[in-house]
N, C-alpha and C positions, 0 to 999 in steps of 0.2 A: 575388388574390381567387379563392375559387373558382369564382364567375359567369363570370370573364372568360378562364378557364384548361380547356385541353382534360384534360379527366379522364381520359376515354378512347378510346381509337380502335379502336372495335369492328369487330374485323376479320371481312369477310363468309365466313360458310359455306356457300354456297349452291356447285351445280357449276355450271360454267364451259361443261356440252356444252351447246349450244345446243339440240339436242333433251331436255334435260331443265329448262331455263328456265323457271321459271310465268309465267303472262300475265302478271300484273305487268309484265314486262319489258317487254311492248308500250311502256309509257309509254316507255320512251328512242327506239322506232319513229318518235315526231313529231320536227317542228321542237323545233331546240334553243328557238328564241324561247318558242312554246308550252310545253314542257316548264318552261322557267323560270318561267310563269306561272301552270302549276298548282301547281308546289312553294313561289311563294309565296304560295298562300292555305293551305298549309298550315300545321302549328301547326310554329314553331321548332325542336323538337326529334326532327318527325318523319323529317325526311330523313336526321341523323344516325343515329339511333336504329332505323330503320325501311328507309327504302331503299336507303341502301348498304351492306345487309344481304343485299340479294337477290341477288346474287352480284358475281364480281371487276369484271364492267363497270360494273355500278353503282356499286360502290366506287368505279371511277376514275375514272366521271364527275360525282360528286359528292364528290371527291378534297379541297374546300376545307369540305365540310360538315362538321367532326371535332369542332366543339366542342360540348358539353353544358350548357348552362346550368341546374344545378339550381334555379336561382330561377323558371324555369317550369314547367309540366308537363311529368316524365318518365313514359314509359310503364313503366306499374311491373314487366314483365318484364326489359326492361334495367335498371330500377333495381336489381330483385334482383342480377341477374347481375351487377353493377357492387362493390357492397358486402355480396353473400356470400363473395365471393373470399376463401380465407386470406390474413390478412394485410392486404385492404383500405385496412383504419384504420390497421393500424400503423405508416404513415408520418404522418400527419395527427397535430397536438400537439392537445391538451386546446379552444385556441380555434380550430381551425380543425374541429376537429369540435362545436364551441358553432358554431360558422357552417354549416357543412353543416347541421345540426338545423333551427335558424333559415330557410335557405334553403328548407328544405324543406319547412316550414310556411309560408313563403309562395308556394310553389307552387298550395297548395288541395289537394292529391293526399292526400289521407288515408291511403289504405293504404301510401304510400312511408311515411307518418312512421309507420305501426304499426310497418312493418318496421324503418326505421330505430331505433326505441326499444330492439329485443331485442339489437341487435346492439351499439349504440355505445359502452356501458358509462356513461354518465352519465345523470341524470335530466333531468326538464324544466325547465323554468325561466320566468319572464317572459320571456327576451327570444327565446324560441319564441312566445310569443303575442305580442310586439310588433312580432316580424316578421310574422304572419301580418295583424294589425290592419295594417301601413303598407304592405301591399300588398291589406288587401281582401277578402281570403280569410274569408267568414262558415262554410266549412264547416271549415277548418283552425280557426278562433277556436272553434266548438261543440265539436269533439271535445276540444281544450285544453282547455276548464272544463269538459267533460265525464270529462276524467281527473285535474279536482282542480290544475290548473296556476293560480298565482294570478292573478287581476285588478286590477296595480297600476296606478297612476301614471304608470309609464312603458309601459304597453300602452295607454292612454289619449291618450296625449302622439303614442304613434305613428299611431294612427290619426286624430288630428288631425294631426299633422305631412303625412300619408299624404293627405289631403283625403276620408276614407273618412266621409260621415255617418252613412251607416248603421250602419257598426261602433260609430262612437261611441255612438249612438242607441241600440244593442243592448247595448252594454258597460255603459251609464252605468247607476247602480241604488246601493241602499242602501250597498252594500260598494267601491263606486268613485263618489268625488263628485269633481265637477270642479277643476278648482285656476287660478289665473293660470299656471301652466306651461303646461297644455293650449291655453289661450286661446295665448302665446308662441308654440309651438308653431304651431298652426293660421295664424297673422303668419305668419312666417317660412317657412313652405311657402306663402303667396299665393292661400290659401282662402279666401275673401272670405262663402260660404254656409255653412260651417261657422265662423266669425267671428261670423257673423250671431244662428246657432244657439244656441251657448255665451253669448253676452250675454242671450238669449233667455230662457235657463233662470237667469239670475242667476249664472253663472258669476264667480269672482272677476274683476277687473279687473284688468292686467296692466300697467306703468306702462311696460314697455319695449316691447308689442305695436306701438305705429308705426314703433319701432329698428329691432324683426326684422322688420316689413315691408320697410324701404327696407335692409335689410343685403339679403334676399334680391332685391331690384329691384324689388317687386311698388308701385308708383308709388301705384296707385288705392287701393291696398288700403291703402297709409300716409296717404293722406291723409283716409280718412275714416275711421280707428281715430284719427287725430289730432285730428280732428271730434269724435269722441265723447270725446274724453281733454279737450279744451277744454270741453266743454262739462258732461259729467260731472263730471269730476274736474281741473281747472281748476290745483289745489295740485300734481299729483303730473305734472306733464310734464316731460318727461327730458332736455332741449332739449341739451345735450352729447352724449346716446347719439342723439340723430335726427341729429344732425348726421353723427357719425362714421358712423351705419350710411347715411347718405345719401353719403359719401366713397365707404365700403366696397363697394354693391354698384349705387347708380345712376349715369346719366349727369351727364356735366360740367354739361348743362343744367339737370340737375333739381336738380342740386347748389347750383347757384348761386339758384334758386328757395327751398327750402329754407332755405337760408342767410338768403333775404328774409324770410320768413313767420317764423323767430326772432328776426329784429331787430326786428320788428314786436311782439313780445313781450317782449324783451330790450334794448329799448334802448342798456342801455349795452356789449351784445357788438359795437356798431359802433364802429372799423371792423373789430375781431376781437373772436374768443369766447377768452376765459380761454386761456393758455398751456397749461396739460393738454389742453385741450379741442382745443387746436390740435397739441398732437405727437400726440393719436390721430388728428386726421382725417387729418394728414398719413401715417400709418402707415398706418392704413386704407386710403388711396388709393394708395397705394404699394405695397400689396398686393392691390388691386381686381383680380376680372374683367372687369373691363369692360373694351372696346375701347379707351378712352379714358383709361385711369386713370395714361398719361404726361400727358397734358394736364390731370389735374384735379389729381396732383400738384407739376405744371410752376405751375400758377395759384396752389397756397397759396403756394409759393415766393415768387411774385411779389410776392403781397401779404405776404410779411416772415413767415410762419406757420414759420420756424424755430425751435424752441424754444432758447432759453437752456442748459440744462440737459443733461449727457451723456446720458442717457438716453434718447433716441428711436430710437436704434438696438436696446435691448431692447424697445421696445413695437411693433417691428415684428414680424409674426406670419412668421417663416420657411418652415414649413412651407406656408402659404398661396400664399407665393414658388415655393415648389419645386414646386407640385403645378397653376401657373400655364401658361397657355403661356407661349414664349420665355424659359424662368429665366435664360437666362444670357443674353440681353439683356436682363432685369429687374435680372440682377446686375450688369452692367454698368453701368447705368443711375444704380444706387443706388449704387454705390462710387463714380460720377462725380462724387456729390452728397453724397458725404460721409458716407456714412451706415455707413460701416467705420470712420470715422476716431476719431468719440467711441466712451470707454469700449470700444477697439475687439475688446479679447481678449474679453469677451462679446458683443459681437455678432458676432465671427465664429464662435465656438465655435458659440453658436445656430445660425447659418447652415451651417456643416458637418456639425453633427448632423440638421438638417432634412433637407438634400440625401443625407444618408448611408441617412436612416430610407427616404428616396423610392427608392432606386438611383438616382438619376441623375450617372452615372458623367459628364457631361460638364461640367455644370454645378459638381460637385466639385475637377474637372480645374482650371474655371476659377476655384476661388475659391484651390487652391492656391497655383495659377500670380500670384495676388491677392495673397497672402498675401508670398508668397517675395520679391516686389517691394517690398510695403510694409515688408516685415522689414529689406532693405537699408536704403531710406530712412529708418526708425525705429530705426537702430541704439543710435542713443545715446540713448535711452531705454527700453532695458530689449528692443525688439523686442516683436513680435507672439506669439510662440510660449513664453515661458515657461510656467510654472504659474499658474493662475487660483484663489484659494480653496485653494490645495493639491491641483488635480486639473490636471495635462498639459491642455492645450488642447483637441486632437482625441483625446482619448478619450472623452469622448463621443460622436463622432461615431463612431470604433472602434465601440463599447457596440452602436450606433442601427445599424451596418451589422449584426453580427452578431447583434442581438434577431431583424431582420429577414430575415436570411439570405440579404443580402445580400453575395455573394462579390466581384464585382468591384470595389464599392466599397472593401469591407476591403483586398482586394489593393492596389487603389490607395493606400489610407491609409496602409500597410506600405510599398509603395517609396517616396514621398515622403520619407515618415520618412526611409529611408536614405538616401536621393538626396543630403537638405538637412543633414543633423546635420555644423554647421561648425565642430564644435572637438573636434579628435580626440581628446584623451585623456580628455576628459569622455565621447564617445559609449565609449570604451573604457571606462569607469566604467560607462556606463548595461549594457554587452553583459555585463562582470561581472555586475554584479546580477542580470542575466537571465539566464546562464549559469546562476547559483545556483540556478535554481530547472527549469534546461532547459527553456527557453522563447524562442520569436523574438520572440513577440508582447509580451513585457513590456519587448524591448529597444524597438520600436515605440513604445509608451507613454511611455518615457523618453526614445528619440531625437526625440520632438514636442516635449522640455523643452530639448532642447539648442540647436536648430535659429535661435533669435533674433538673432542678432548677438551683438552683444558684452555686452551690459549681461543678454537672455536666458541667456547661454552663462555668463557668472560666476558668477552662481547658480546653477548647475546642482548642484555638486559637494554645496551645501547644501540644495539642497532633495530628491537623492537621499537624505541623511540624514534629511531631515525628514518625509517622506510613505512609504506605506508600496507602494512598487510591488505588491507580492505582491496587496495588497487589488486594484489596479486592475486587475493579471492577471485575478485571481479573476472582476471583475466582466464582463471579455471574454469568458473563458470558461464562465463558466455563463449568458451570453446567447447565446453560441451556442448551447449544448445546450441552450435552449427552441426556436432556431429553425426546426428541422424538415428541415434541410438536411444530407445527409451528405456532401455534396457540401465546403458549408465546412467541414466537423471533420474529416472529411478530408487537406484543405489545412493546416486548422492543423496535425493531425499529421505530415503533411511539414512542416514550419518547426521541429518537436521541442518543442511545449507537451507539456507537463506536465495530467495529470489529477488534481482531487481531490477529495475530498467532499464540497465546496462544489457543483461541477458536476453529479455523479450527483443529489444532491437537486436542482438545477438541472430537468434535466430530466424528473425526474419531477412538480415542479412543474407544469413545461409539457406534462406530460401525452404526454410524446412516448414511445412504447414503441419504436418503431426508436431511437430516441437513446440510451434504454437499454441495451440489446442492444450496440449498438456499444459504446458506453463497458465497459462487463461484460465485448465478449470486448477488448478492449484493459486491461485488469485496473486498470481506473479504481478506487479507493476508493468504497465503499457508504457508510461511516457505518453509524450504527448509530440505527437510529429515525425520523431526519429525513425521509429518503425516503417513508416511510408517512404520518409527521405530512401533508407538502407535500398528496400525494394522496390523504387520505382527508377532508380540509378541503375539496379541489376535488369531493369524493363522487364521485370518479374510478375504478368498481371496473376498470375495463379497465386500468390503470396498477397497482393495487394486487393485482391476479391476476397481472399481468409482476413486478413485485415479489420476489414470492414463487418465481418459475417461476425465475428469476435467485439467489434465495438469497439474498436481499439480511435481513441480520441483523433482528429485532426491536427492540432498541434496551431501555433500562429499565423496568420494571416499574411504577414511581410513577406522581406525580401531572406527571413528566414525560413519563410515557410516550406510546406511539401511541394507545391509548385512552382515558386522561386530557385530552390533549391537544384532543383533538375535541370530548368534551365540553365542556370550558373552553372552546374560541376560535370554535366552532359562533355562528354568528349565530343570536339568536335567532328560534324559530318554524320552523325546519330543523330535519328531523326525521332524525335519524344513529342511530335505535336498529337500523333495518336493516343499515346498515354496521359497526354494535357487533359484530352479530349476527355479519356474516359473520368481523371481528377472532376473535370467540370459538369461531367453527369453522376458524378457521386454524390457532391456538393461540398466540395472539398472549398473551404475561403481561402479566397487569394488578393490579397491587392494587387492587380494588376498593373498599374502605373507604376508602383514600385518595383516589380518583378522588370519592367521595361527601362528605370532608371537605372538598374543593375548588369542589364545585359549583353554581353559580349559583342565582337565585332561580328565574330564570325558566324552569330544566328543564323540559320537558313532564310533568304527570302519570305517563303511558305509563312514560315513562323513569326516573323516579323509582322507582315501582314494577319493572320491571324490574332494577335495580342493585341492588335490595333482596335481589331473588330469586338475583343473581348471589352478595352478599356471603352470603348463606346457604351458599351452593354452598361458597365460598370456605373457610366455617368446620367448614364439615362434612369437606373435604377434610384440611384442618390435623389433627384430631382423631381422621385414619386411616379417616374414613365413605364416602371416593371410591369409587364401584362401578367 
């Protein structure tokens, strides 16, 4: 994230003679103690940004102050200086500059986001105002619907989620009416006054607001939104989702409370609630924050809360796993307990693309090492590692390293591969097929099929016939090329992947102009159209100017073309006549009448009228009238 990541390490310019020092410098003259306790009242991002600035000693001895967090106040001189740099953005893909944007409206700093608007090549969006709404920010939310950014749903939602009443207070109006999401929302973040608020005003009623109380831990706050759900609405109580979100994010005690207060209503869920009911809480809890959530898992256990059924291994939330403390004594834990064993090739596939999407390079380590064990054990039946659905097991978790840009996982995923693939002349089939296409990474893909024992490993020869590797390549590598990393594409290019068209549109998708650039001078395939289609949908002009700068072909003229295109697949109410505009001072060919034979009801006016004007153009030119 970029909150958590040093941007930059603004190196001091100031001189070093001590007779030319400005006072300033006094401050390092005190006690160290002191000196630390004036820099902590100051604002976060002044001592990076500000004092070790004033020259090399300062620098050094505020040597651990480097990071920037745009999500607070930057002083807008370093802001500038930070992203007028040539070049700035050009490493930052499409969502990582939709996150700077965002970051930086909730800041509050209004002139960082003027600046930031000239420069970053995309427009504004809601979820620039629903970051400024969930952190607060009423002068960042003003200037946004002061430059015509909408006020949906989900800017609403955030500053309920955000515990912000004022915002909501100021937002809420004829053109934004409340909804039971907002109400959700404001549950689940543990706002109890803006709870209060929203029921106030006749806000819809929310049937899961007690769930997302007790999912987020907020105790008081679930039981008196449950108070009012009783007593209100008495037909619509969700006693299954209280349950689970009482698994999910409270303690073992409250759990077991909870549990009371539905029998008390439910009579007949004693001495257990419904078997679904019981593989999610068990899931739930099994993947709780909580301190305790061995012990409230260890308890369904006891009271027989195993469900029947293979699936509870899929309805466990992985990702929640990985992003847990101790995963790999959480994995641990839950392979102890069986919980790899049913339906097990999906639930570990899940589990390795979670851990993949996290980096967590260790806890990976341990579910291979998982893996490779239960593979012996399960030989004669078929092993852990065949194909699932027709897709190699860990390529997804491949997919989830490389969206992410995540290098060391991949790597790890790639030596495995090779370590385990136990039946040589099948991995020698798989390295053909990869060879075919000069690629490591598709042998990777295929040696994850080989890898099962014996019953995995016979299948192999047939199911290289039957699935199509080149697609699964494809999908590796054009999730790298959105990930923002040159660092992996790189790497892949040492192992000798292959580049193709699929991938150049790839990452103009992802909005990544270094990704570009590289791929281009590595004489990847452009395609012809798609690349513009990708970026001019995202109204991405900073990707659609590298486009062009790169040579990258137009593509057809019809109603398949780049500017057909956008019309057609435009959500409605996006207004893309500006980006038509700039298509048509590119010289982007369009058949126009075709584009107009194609197009929606819901056009804008503007634009309708405009296309009229263009197909004039159009006919005037045919007829030799072009000036």
């Amino acid at each position: 994230m970029l909150t958590e990541h040093q941007l930059v390490d603004l190196a001091p310019t100031g001189r070093t003679d001590s007779a030319q020092e400005p006072p300033s410098w006094l401050l390092l003259q005190l006690p160290a103690e002191l000196v630390e306790r004036i820099t902590g009242h100051l604002h976060a991002n002044d001592v990076p940004c500000n004092l070790r600035l004033v020259n090399k000693a300062a620098a050094a001895h505020f040597g651990e102050h480097k990071t920037i967090r745009i999500s607070s106040p930057v002083p807008h001189d370093a802001f500038r200086r930070q992203w007028s740099e040539p070049g700035a953005l050009a490493g930052l893909t499409l969502a990582r500059r939709r996150q700077l944007l965002c970051l930086t409206a909730a800041s509050g700093v209004v002139s960082n986001l003027e600046f930031l608007l000239l420069c970053i090549g995309i427009p504004l969006t809601d979820d620039a105002f629903a970051a400024a709404a969930a952190s607060g920010q009423l002068s960042s939310c003003r200037w946004l619907r002061a430059h015509n950014c909408p006020v949906t749903e989900k800017v609403l939602r955030a500053a309920a989620a955000g515990g912000h009443l004022c915002i909501l207070q100021w937002l809420w109006g004829p053109h934004a009416a409340l909804s039971k999401a907002v109400l959700h929302d404001a549950a689940a973040g543990g706002h109890a006054a803006v709870c209060e608020w929203l029921l106030s005003c006749d806000c819809p009623w929310s049937e899961e607001a007690p769930a997302a109380a007790a999912r987020g831990g907020h105790v008081g706050l679930m039981y008196d939104l449950l108070d009012e759900q009783l007593y209100e609405h008495p037909s619509d109580v969700d006693y299954g989702g209280l349950l689970v979100g009482a698994a999910r994010g409270c303690s073992y005690g409250t759990l077991q409370d909870v549990l009371a207060l539905v029998v008390q209503h439910r009579p007949e869920w004693e001495p257990r609630p419904p078997a679904a009911t019981r593989q999610q809480m068990l899931a739930a809890a099994a993947a709780s924050t909580t301190p305790d959530w061995r012990r409230k898992a260890e308890w369904m256990l006891e009271r027989g809360y195993v469900a029947d059924t293979p699936g509870r291994s899929c309805a466990l939330d992985w990702h929640a796993v990985a992003a847990a403390l101790d995963p790999v004594g959480r994995l641990a834990w839950l392979s102890s307990h069986g919980w790899l064993e049913a339906d097990s090739r999906s639930a570990v596939a899940a589990a390795a693309a979670a851990f993949a999407a996290a980096g967590n390079v260790a806890a990976l380590r341990f579910l291979l090492d998982l893996i490779k064990s239960k593979a012996i054990a399960q030989s004669a039946v078929g092993g852990l590692l065949g194909c699932r659905g027709g897709r190699p097991f860990l390529h997804d978790a491949a997919v989830a390293s490389a969206k992410a840009g995540h290098l060391a996982t991949l790597q790890l995923l790639q030596a495995w591969s090779v370590d385990n693939a136990g039946v040589s002349h099948l991995e020698t089939g798989a390295n053909t097929c990869a060879s075919q296409r000069g690629n490591v990474l598709m042998g990777m893909v295929a040696g994850a099929s080989v890898s099962g024992g014996s019953g995995g490993g016979a299948d192999f020869a047939a199911t290289i016939l039957a699935h199509d590797m080149s697609r699964l390549y494809a999908e590796i590598a054009s999730a790298a090329a959105g990930s923002g990393s040159l660092e992996l594409l790189d790497w892949m290019q040492e192992l000798g992947c292959t580049w193709v068209c699929s991938t150049f549109a790839a990452a103009a998708g992802a909005g990544w102009t270094a990704g570009l650039e590289w791929l281009a001078q590595r004489h990847c395939p452009m395609g012809a159209g798609e690349p513009y289609i990708r970026a001019a949908l995202n109204r991405d002009t900073a990707t659609l100017a590298c486009l062009r700068r790169l040579g990258c072909p137009w593509g057809r003229p019809d109603h398949h073309g780049v500017a057909a295109r956008l019309v057609l697949e435009s959500r409605p109410g996006v207004d893309v006549l500006p980006l038509l505009r700039w298509l048509v001072a590119e010289g982007c060919p369009t058949d126009w009448e075709a584009v107009q034979g194609e197009m929606p009801e819901y056009v804008m006016p503007a634009l309708s009228a405009w296309l009229r004007c263009q197909i004039k153009k159009q006919r005037r030119c045919k007829r030799g009238g072009c000036v």
